[in-house]
GUSEDO-456970 format. One line per 3 residues: their letters; for each residue x, y, z of N, C-alpha, C, O. Coordinates in steps of 0.05 Angstrom, whole numbers. Layout:
A> X,Y,Z,X,Y,Z,X,Y,Z,X,Y,Z | ...
//
This chain:
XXX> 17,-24,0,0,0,0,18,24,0,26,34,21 | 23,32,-19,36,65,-24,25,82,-17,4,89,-29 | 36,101,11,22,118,20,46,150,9,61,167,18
XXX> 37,140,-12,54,161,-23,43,180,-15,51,203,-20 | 150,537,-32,154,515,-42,123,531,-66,100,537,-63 | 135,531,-79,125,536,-88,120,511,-100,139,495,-99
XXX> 95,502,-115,89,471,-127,95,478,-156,88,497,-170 | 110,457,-159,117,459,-194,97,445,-212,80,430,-200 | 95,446,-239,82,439,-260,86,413,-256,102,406,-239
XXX> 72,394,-268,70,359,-255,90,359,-278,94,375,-297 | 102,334,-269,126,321,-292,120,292,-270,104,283,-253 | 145,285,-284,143,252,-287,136,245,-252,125,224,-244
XXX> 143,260,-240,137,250,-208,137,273,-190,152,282,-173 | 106,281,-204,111,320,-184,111,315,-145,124,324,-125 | 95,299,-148,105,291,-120,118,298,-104,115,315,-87
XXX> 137,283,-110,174,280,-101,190,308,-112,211,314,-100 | 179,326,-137,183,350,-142,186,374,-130,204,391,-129 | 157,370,-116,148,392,-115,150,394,-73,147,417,-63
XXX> 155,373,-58,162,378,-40,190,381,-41,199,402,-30 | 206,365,-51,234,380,-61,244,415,-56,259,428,-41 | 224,420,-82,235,448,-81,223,463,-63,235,483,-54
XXX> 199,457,-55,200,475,-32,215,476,-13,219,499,-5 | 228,456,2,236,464,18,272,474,14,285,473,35 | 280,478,0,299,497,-15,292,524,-13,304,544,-7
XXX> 267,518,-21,252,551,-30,251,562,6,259,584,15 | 238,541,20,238,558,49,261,554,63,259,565,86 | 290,541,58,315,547,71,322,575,68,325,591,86
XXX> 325,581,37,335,598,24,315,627,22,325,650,18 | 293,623,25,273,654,18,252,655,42,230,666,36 | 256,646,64,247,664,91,266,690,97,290,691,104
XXX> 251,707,93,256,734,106,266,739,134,253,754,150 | 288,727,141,309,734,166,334,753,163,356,755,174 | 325,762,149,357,780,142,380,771,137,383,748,145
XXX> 400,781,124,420,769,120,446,761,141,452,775,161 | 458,742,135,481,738,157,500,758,150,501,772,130 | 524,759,179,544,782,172,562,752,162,575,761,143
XXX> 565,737,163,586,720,159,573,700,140,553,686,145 | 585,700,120,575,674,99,556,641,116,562,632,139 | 543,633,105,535,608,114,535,596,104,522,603,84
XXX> 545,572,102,545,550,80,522,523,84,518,510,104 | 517,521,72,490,498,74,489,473,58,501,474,37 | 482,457,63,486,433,29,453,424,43,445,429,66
XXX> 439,411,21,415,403,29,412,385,0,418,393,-22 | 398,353,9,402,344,-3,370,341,-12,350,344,2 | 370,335,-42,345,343,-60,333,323,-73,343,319,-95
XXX> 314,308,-66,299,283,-85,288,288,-105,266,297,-102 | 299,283,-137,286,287,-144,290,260,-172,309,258,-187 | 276,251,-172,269,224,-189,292,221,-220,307,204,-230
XXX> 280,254,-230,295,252,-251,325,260,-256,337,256,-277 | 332,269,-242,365,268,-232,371,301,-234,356,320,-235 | 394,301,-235,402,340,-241,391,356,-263,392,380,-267
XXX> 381,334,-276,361,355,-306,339,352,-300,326,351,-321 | 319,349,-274,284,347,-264,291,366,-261,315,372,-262 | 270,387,-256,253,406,-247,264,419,-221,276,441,-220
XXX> 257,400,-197,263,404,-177,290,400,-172,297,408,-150 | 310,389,-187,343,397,-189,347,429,-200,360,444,-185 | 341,435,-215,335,463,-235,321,480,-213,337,498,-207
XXX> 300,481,-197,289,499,-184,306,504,-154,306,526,-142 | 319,482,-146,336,482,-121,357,495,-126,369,503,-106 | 372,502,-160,400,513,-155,390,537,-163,406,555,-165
XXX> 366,541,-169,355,572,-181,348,589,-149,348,612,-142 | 344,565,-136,334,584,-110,362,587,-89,363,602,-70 | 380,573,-95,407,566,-85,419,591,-92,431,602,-74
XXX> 419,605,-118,432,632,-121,422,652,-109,433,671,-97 | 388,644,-115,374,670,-102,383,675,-69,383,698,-59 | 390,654,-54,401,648,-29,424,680,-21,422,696,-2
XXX> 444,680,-42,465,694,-24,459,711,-27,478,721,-39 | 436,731,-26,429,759,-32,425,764,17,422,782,33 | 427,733,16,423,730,50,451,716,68,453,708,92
XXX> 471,715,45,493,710,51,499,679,61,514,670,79 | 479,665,40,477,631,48,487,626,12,481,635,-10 | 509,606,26,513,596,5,511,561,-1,530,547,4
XXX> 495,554,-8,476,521,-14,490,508,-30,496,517,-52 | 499,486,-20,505,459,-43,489,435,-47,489,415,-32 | 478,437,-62,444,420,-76,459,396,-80,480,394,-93
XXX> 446,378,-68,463,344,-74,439,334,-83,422,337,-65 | 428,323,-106,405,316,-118,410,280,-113,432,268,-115 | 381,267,-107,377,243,-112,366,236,-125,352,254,-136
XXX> 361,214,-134,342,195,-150,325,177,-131,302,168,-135 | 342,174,-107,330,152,-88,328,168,-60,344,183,-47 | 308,160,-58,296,175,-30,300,165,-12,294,177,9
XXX> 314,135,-9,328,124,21,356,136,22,362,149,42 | 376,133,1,392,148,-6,395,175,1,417,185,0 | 382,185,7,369,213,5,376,215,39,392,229,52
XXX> 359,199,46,360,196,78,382,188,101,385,193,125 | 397,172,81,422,151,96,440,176,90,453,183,110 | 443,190,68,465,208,67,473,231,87,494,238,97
XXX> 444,240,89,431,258,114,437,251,138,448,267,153 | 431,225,145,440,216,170,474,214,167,486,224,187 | 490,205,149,517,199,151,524,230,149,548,231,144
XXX> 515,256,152,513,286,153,536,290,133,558,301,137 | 526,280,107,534,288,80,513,319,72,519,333,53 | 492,324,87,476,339,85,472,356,106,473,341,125
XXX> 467,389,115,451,394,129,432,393,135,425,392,159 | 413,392,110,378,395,106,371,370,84,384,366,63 | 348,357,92,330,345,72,314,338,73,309,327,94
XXX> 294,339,53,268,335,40,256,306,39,262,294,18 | 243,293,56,229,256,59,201,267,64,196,289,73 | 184,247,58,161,239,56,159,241,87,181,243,99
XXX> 135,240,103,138,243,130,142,215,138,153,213,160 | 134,188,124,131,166,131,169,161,137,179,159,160 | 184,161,110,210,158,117,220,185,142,239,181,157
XXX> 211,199,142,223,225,165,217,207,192,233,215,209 | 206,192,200,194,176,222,217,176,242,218,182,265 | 234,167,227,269,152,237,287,178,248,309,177,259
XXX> 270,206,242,289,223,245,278,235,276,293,242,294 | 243,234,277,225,242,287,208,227,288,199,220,266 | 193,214,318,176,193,317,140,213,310,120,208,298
XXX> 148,236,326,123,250,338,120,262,316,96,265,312 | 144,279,285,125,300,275,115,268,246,96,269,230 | 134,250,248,126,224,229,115,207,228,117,187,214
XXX> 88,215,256,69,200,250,38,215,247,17,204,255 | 39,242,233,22,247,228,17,240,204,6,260,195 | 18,224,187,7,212,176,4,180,175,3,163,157
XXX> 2,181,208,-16,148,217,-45,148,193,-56,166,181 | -47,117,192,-69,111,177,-97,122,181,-110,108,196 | -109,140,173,-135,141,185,-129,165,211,-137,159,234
XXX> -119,184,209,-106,189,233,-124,226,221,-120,243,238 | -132,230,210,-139,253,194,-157,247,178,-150,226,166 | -178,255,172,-201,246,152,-214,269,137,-233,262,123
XXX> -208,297,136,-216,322,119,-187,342,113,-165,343,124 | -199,357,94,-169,375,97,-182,392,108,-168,411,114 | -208,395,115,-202,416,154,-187,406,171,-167,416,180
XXX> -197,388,174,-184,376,196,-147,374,196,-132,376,215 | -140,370,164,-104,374,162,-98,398,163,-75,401,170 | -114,424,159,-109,450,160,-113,449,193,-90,454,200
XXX> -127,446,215,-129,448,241,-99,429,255,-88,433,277 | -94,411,237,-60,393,248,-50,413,244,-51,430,263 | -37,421,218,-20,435,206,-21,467,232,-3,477,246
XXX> -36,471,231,-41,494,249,-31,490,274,-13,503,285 | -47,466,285,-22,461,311,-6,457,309,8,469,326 | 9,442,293,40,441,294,64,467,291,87,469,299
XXX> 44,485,277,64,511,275,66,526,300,83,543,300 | 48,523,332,49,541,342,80,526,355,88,503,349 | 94,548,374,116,546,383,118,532,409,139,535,420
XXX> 95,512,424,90,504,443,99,473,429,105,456,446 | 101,467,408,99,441,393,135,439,388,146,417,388 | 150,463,385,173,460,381,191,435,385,200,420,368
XXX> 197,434,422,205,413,437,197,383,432,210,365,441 | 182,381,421,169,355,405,180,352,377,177,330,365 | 187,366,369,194,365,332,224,361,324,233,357,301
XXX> 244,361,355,265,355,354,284,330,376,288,329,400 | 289,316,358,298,284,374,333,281,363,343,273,342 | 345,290,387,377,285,381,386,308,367,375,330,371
XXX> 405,305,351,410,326,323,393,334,308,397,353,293 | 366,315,310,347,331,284,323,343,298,312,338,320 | 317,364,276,291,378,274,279,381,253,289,395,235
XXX> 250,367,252,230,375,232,219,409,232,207,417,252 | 226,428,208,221,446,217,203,449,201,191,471,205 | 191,435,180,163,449,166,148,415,156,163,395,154
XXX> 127,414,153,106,394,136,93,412,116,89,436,120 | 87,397,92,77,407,64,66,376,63,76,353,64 | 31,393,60,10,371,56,7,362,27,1,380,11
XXX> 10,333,17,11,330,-10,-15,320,-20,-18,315,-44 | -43,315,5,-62,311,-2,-62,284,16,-46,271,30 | -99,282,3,-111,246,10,-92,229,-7,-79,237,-26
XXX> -91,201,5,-81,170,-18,-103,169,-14,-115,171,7 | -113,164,-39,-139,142,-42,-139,114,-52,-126,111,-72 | -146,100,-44,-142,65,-57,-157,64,-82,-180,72,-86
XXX> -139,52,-100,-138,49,-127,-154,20,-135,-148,2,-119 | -167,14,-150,-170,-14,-150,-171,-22,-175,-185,-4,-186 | -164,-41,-194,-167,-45,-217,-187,-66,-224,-187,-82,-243
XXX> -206,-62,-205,-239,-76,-210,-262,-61,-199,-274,-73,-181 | -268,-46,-204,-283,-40,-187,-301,-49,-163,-306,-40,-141 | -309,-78,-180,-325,-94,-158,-309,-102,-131,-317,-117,-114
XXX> -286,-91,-131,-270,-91,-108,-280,-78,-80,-266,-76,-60 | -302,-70,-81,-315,-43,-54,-326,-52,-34,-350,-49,-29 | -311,-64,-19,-308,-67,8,-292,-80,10,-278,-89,-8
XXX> -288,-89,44,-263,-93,58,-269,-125,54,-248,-136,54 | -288,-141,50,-284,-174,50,-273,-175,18,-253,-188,10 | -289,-157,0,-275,-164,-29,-252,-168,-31,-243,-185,-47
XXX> -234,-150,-11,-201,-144,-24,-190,-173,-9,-168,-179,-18 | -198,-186,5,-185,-214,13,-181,-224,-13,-198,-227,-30 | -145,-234,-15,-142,-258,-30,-123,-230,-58,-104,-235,-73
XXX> -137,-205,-53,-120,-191,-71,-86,-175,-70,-78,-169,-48 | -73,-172,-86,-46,-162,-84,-48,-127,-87,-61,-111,-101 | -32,-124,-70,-34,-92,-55,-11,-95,-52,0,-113,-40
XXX> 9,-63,-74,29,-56,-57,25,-41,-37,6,-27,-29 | 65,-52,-21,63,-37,-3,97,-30,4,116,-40,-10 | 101,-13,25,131,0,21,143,-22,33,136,-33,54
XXX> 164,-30,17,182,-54,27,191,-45,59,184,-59,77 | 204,-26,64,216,-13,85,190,-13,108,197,-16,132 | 168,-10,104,144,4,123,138,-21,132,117,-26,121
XXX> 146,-42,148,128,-60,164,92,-55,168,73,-68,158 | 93,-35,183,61,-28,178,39,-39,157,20,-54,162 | 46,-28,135,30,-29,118,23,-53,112,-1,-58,110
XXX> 43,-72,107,47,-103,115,23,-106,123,3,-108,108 | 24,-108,154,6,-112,171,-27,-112,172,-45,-127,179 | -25,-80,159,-48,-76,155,-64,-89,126,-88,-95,125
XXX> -44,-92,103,-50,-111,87,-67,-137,94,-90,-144,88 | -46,-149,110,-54,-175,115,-79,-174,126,-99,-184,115 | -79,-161,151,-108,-164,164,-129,-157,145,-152,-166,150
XXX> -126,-145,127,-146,-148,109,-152,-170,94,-172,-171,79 | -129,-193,97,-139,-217,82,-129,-220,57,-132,-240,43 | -110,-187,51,-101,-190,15,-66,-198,20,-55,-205,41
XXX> -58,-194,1,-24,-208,-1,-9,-184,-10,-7,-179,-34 | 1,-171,5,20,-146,12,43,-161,-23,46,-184,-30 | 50,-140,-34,73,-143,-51,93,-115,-51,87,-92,-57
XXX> 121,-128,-41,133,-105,-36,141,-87,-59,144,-93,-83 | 143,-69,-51,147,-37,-76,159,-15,-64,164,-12,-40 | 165,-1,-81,181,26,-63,168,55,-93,163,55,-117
XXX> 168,74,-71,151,82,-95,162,97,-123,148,114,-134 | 186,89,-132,190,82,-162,172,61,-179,165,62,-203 | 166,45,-162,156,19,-186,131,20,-175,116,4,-186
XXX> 120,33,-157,86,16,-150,66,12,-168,48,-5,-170 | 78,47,-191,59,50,-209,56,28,-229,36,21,-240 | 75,21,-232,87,6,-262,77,-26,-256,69,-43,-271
XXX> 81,-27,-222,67,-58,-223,37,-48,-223,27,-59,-243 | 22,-34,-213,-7,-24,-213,-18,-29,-236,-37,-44,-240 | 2,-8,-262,-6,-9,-296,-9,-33,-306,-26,-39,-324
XXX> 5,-48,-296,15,-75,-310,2,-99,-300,8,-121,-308 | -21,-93,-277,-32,-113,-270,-15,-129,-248,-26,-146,-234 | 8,-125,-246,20,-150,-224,7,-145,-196,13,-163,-180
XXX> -10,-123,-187,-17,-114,-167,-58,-109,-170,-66,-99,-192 | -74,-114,-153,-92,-107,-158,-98,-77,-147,-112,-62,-161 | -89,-69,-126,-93,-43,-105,-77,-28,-102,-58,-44,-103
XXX> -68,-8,-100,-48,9,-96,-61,37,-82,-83,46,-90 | -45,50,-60,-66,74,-49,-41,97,-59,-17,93,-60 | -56,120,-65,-35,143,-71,-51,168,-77,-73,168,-88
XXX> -42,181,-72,-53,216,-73,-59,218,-106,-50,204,-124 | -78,241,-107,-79,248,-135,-62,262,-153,-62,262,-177 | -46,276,-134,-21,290,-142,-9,275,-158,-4,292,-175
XXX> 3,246,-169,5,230,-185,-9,217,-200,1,196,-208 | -26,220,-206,-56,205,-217,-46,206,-250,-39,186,-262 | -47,238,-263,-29,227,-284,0,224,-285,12,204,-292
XXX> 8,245,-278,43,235,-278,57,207,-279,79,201,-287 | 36,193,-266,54,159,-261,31,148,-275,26,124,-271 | 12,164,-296,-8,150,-309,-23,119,-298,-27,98,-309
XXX> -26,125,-280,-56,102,-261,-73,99,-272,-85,78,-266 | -85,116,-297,-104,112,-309,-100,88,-326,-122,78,-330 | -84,76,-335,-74,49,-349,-79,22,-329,-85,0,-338
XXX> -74,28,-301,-83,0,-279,-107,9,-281,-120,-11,-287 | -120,24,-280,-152,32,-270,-160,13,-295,-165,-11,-291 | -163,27,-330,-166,8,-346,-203,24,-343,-214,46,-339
XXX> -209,-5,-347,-245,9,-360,-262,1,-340,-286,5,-341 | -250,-10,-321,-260,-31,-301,-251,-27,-277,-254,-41,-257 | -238,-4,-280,-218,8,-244,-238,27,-232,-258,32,-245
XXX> -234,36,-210,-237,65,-194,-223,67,-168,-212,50,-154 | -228,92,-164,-215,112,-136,-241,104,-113,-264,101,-119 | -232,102,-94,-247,109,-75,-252,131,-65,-230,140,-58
XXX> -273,150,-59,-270,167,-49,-267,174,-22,-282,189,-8 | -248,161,-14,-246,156,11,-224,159,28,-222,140,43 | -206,178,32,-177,186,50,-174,160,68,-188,155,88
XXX> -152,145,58,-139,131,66,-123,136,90,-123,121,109 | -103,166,85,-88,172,102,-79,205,90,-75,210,67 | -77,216,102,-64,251,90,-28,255,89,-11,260,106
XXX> -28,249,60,8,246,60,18,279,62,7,300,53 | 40,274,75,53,303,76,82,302,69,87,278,65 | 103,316,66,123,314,71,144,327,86,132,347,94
XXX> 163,327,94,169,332,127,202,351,116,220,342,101 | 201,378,129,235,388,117,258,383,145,253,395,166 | 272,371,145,284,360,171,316,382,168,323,386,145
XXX> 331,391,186,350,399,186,371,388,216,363,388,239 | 393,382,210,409,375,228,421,403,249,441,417,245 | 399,404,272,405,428,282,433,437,296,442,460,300
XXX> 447,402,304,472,418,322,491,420,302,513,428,310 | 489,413,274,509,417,257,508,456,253,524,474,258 | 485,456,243,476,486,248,486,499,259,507,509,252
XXX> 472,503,287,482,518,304,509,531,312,516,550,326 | 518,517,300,554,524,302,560,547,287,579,561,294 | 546,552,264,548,573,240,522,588,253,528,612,253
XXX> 500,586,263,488,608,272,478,608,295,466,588,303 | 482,631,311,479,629,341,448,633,348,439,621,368 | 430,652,331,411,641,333,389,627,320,367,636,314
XXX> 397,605,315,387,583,305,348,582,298,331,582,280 | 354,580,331,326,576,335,310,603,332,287,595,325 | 310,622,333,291,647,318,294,643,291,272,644,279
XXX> 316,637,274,319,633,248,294,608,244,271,613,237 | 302,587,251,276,570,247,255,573,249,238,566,233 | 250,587,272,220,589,274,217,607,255,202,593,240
XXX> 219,629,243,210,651,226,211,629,199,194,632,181 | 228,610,198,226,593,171,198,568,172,187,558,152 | 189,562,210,174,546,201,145,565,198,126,556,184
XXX> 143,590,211,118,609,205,116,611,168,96,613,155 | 137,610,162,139,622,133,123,597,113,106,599,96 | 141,565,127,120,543,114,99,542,122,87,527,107
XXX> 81,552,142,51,546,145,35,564,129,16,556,116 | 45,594,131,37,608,109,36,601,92,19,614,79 | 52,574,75,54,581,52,30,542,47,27,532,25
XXX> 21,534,66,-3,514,56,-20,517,41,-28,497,29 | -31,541,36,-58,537,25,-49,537,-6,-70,541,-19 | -30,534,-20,-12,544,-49,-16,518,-47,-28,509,-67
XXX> -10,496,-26,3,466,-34,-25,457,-38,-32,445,-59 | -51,465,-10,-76,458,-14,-85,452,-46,-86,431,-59 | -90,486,-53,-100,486,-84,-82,471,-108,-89,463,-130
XXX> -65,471,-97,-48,447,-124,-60,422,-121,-61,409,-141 | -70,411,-98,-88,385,-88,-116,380,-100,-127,359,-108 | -127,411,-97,-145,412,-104,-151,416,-124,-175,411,-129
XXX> -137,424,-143,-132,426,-174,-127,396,-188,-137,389,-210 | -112,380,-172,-100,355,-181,-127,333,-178,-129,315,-194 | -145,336,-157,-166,319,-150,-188,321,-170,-200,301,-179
XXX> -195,356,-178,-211,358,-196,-210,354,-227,-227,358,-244 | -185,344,-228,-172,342,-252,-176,307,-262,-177,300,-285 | -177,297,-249,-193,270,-246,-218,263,-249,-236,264,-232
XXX> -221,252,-283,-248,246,-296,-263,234,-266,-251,226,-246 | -295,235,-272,-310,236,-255,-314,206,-253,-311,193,-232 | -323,197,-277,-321,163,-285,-306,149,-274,-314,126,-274
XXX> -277,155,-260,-261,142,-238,-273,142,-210,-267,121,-198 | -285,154,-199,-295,161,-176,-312,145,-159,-336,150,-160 | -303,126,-142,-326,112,-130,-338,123,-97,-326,131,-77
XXX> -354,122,-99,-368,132,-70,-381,111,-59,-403,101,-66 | -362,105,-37,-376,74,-18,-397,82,-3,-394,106,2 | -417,73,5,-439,68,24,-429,71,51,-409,59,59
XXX> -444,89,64,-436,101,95,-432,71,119,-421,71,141 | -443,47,105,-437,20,118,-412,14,116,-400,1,133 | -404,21,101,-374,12,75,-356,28,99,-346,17,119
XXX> -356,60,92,-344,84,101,-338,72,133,-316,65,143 | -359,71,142,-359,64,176,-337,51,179,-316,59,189 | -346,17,167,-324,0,172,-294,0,167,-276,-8,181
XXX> -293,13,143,-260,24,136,-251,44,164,-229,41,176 | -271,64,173,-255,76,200,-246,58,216,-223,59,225 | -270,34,225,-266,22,247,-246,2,240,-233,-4,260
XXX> -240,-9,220,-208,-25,207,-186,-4,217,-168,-7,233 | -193,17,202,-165,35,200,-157,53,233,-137,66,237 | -180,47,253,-177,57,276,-157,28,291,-136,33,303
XXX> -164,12,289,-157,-17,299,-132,-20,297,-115,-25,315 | -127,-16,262,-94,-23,261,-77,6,269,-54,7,276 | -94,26,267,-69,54,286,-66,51,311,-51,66,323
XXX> -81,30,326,-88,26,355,-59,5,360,-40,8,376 | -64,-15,337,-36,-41,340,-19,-28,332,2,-37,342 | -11,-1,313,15,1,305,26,22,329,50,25,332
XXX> 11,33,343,14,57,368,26,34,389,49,37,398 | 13,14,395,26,0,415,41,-16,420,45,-26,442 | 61,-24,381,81,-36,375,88,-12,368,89,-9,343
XXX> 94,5,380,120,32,372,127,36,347,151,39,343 | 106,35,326,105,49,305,95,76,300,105,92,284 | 78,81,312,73,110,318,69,120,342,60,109,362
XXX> 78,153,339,75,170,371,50,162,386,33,151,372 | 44,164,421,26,158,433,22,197,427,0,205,420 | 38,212,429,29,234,441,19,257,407,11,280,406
XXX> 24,239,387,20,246,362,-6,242,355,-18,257,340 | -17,217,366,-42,206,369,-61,217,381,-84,210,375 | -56,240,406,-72,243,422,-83,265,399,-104,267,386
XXX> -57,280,399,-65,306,372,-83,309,358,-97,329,355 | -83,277,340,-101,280,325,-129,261,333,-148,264,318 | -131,245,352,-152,246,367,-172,270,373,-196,273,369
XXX> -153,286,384,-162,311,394,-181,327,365,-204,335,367 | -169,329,350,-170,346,317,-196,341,306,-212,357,297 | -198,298,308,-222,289,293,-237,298,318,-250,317,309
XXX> -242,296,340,-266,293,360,-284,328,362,-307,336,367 | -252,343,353,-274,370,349,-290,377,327,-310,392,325 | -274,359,304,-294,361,281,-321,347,284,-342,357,274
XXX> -320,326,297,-341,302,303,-348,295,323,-348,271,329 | -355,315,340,-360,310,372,-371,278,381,-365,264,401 | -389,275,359,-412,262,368,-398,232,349,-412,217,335
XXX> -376,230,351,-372,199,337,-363,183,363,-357,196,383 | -364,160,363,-369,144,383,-340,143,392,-336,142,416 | -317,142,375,-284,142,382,-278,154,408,-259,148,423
XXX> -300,175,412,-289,209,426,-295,192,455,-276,191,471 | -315,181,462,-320,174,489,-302,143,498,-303,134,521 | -288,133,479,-272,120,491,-242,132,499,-236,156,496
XXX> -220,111,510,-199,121,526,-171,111,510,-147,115,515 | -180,99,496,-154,85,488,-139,80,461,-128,60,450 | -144,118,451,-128,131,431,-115,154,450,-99,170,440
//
């Protein structure tokens, strides 16, 4: 199950693009004034199609714009997004750009807001997103050397199916669903559904999806054409309309490497992470642009019986992955908290043991 700044034009994997360059764009163009002493930075940049994508091109464009603030950026571009991460950790990098699912390892608390089912409207991700920016959340967003200093929401995954008659949770028993080789979870939650997890990483999920080796695949619309899904869907596929999970992506920077080059660090960040919440509702409407952009004829709308039970699956397995230390307890409460004000009256709210 693939639970896959200004936003760039879609190309082959805007995705992975377009969180890329933003957060380049917010190292480099928060308004903190300039340093008296040069700063040197390297930040490493995912971007699928190598130093000639988009988001390689927009990172060294924003990399010059940089020393007008006396930062001077060395853009290390990837292709591979674990790569991406291992380098970061071996602090070949100051700064980089992961999906929040891989950011997890960096940060348990800001990498599990996107637990399964953990968010169910983009009110409700605009009311996360909101708490996480205030400065009471800080102390939470940093574990060891690292700090998550911004999230950029990339939208719902919706489950893909290349049958339609796939719509509900007993159908998918017996079916093949990717899922992230690396993510145990998803695994899990596969199985309990009765279908046969096939590992993927999300270079190929699409290509096994197109090709039939997979029946299910879940992913934001933000790729819908770019990785052309419309070829697994076929004449006989659809979307659920149904948020799986709210993918985001997470800008992480190695703060005590930092700090050494600037003393105050932490006002610098925070003015950089005020600068990424400001800048959500740009990522919103690219979501929202991308969702409506999706023939209607794809679109399935399950039965509030259907709906129900998918919460109460997807509540169950965030319950087992919270208490096998896959996700924050105190990340959980968060968004406990988030859905129960949207939905006072759902039955979750009066129990104790989220």
């Amino acid at each position: 199950m693939i639970l896959s700044k200004r936003f760039l034009p879609r190309t082959v994997l805007a995705m992975g693009l377009a969180v890329s360059a933003f957060a380049v764009e917010v190292a480099a163009a928060a308004d903190v004034g300039a340093f008296e002493k040069p700063l040197n930075m390297s930040f490493c940049v995912y971007d699928p199609v190598g130093t000639k994508g988009d988001a390689s091109s927009r990172a060294n464009d924003l990399a010059l714009t940089a020393r007008k603030w006396n930062i001077y950026t060395t853009i290390k571009v990837y292709t591979d997004e674990r790569i991406a991460a291992e380098d970061f950790k071996a602090g070949q990098c100051d700064g980089v750009v992961l999906t929040s699912l891989r950011a997890r390892q960096f940060n348990k608390f800001m990498g599990s807001m996107d637990a399964i089912g953990g968010i169910r409207t983009y009110q409700e991700m605009r009311s996360l997103l909101r708490t996480l920016s205030s400065p009471a959340i800080v102390p939470l967003t940093i574990t060891g050397p690292y700090q998550v200093v911004a999230a950029i929401p990339l939208g719902a995954a919706y489950v893909f199916v290349n049958d339609r008659s796939i719509n509900s949770i007993e159908k998918a028993a017996g079916k093949k669903v990717a899922v992230l080789e690396w993510d145990k979870s998803q695994a899990k939650l596969v199985q309990q559904l009765g279908a046969q997890p096939v590992a993927s990483d999300i270079s190929n999920f699409a290509g096994k999806f197109n090709n039939g080796q997979v029946d299910i695949v879940v992913a934001p619309a933000i790729v819908f054409k770019p990785l052309e899904l419309y070829r697994g869907l076929g004449t006989k596929g659809a979307i659920f309309r149904f948020p799986v999970v709210m993918i985001s992506g997470s800008i992480i920077i190695n703060r005590e490497r930092l700090a050494k080059q600037v003393p105050d660090l932490d006002a610098r960040v925070e003015l950089m992470r005020q600068f990424a919440y400001n800048s959500v509702e740009e990522a919103f409407s690219f979501v929202a642009k991308s969702e409506k952009e999706i023939e209607e004829k794809y679109w399935l709308d399950l039965t509030p019986v259907e709906k129900d039970k998918y919460q109460r699956m997807l509540r169950e397995a965030r319950l087992m992955m919270t208490q096998d230390g896959t996700y924050d307890p105190q990340m959980m409460k968060v968004l406990k908290r988030i859905r129960c004000k949207a939905e006072p009256q759902n039955y979750e709210c009066a129990l104790k043991d989220e």
